[in-house]
Structures are given as structure tokens and as C-alpha cells.
N, C-alpha and C positions, 0 to 999 in steps of 0.2 A: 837368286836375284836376277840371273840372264833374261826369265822369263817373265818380269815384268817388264822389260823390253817390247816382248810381243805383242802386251798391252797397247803399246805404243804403235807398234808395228798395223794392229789393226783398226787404227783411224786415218793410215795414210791414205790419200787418193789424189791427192792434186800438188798446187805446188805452194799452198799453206795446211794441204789436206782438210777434210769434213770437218772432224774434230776442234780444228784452228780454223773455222769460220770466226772473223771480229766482228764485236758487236758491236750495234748503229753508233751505240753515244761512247767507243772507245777508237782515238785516233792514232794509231802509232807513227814515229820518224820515222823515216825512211831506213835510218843507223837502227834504231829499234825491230826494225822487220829485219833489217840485214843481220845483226846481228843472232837474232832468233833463226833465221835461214840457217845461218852454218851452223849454230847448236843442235839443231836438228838435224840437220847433215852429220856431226861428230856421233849425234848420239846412234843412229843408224849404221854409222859405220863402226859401231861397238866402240868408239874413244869418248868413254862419259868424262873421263879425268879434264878433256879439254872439252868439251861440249859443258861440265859446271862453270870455266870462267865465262867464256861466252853467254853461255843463259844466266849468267850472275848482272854481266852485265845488260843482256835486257829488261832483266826483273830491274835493275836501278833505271831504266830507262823510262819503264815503262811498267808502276809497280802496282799496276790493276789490271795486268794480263795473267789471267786465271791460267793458262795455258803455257807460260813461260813458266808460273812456278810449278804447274805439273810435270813437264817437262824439265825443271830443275829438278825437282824432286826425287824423279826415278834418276838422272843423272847421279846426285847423291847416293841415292840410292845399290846402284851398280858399284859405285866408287867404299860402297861400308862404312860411306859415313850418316848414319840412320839419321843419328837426331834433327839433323838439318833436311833429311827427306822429309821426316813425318810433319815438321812445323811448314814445309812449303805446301804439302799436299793438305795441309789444317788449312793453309790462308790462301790456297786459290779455292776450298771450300767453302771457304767463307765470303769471299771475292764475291764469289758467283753460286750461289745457293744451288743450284738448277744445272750444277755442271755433272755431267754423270761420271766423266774420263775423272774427275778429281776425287768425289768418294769412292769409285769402284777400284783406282788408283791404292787408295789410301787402305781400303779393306785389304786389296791382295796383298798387299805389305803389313798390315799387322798380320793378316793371316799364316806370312812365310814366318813371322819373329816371333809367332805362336802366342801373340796376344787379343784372344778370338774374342774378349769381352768390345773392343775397343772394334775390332773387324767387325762383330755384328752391329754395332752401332752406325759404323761407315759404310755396310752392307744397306742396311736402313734405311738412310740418306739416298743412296744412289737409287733404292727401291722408287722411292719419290720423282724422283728425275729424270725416271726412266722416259724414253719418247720416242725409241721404237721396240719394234720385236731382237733385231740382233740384239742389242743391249739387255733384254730380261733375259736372251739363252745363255748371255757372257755372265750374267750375275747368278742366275740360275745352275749353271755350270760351278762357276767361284763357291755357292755355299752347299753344293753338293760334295764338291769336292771337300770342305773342313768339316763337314757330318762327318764322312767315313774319315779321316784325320782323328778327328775327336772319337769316334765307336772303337779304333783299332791303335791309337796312341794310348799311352798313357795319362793316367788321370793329375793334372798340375792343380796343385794349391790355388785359390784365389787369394792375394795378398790386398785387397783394397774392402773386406769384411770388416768395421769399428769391433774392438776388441768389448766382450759383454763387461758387464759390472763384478762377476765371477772373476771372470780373469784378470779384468785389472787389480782387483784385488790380489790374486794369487801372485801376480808380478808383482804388484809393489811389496806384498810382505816377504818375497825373496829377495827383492832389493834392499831392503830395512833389515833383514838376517845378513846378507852379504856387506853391508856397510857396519853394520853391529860387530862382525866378525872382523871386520879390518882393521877397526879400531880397536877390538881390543888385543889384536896380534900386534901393534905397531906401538913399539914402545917410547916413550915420550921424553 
């Protein structure tokens, strides 16, 4: 997880960094910048655990800042608390259709929890939004990397395949044997 830090690491440049340019028609408080400031300060200085109140509190401040919940999210994130990374990194994707730090974000994180169906779909996305060359070698890099994952890992079940008409069938008449047999083991 340390290394979707670096994600982070490589939109810094300024003193909201490239990445955290605001857009025109979004205005934050002053408390909402500042606040944002030191979560990003926490999160660079590796304390995500206090950099999530912080960026929690700018996401309430300010909860059409696509970039505070990216930034919450890997906070989460580092912290092992996933489910609230991957829904922040869902809604500043959605925020902002066009953001690339939030799908590319959002891939390399399914891609670590080894959920590469949902990683190529957020891979996808970021494809789209791309808008320069760094960005297609950081993506281009990300899904070379879970190719050879995938070539030299093991092969995992997909669990989200509708079960056929065959096997629902086979299930339910084990279940209708299994409840046959209960009853008539259970004496009355």
C-alpha cells in the first residue's frame, strides 16, 4: 500500500501541486484549503491515520473536491481501511469524470487487492483522461505490470459469473435432499 503514496508523490510540484490545480467554477474556504494543506503535509510525511481526519474534514467542507477525496482515499488506504478508500476514489471519479489521479488512483488499488476485473475497468477510465504523455507511461507501466501478475500468479476464480440453469438446478435439488434429510432425522 506504501506505494500508492508515490502515486501521490508524483503530482507534487507546487504548493497545491499540478495535480491540485482548482477548477474555475470550484471555490474553496480558506479553512478548506488549510485544512487540505496539512492532510497533505500528514500524508507525505507517511501519518495517513492523521492526515484521514483532516482530509475528512475537508471532504465535509468542501465535498466536490475531487482531489481531497483522492487524497482521502489513499490516506484510507495506507490506514487498511479499504472500503472507505475505494468508495472515496468511486466519488471523486465521479466528481470529475476527466480526473486521471482518481481512476489511475483507483486501478492501482484494486490492482494491489487483486481485483483486476474492477482495475481494468478504472484502468479504462483513466485511459480516457489521459492528457499527457507522463500519464499514458504511468498507466502503461500499471497494466504492464498486472499482465505479468496475471501470466506468473495464480489463476483466481471469478465470483460475479450468474450461476447457469444447470446449476441452479443441481443446487437446489441438494438443497431439497439436504432439507428432506433434516426432516426426516428430526424427530417430532
Amino acid at each position: 500500500m506504501a506505494d500508492l503514496l508515490a502515486t501521490l508523490n508524483h503530482y507534487q510540484s507546487g504548493e497545491l501541486g499540478v495535480a491540485w490545480q482548482l477548477p474555475a467554477h470550484l471555490a474553496l474556504t480558506a479553512e478548506a484549503r488549510n485544512t487540505f494543506q496539512q492532510g497533505m503535509a500528514k500524508l507525505q510525511m507517511a501519518e495517513p491515520a492523521e492526515a484521514v481526519g483532516l482530509l475528512s474534514r475537508t471532504v465535509e467542507l468542501a465535498p466536490y473536491f475531487p482531489e481531497a477525496r483522492i487524497c482521502l482515499g489513499l490516506a484510507y488506504a495506507l490506514t487498511h481501511n479499504i472500503y472507505p478508500a475505494i468508495d472515496h476514489l468511486e466519488a471523486a471519479g465521479t466528481i470529475d469524470p476527466e480526473n486521471f489521479a482518481a481512476h489511475y488512483t483507483l486501478a492501482k488499488l484494486n490492482f494491489k487487492l487483486r481485483i483486476p476485473q474492477k482495475g481494468y475497468e478504472a484502468a479504462q477510465k483513466a485511459l480516457k483522461s489521459i492528457t499527457n504523455l507522463e500519464q499514458r507511461k504511468m498507466l502503461t507501466e500499471l497494466l504492464k505490470e498486472e499482465r505479468a501478475r496475471e501470466r506468473n500468479g495464480i489463476a483466481r476464480p471469478w465470483f460475479n459469473k450468474p450461476f447457469s440453469k444447470f446449476e441452479l438446478f443441481f443446487l437446489s435439488g441438494g438443497l431439497a435432499s439436504a432439507i428432506v434429510a433434516l426432516l426426516l432425522h428430526v424427530r417430532w
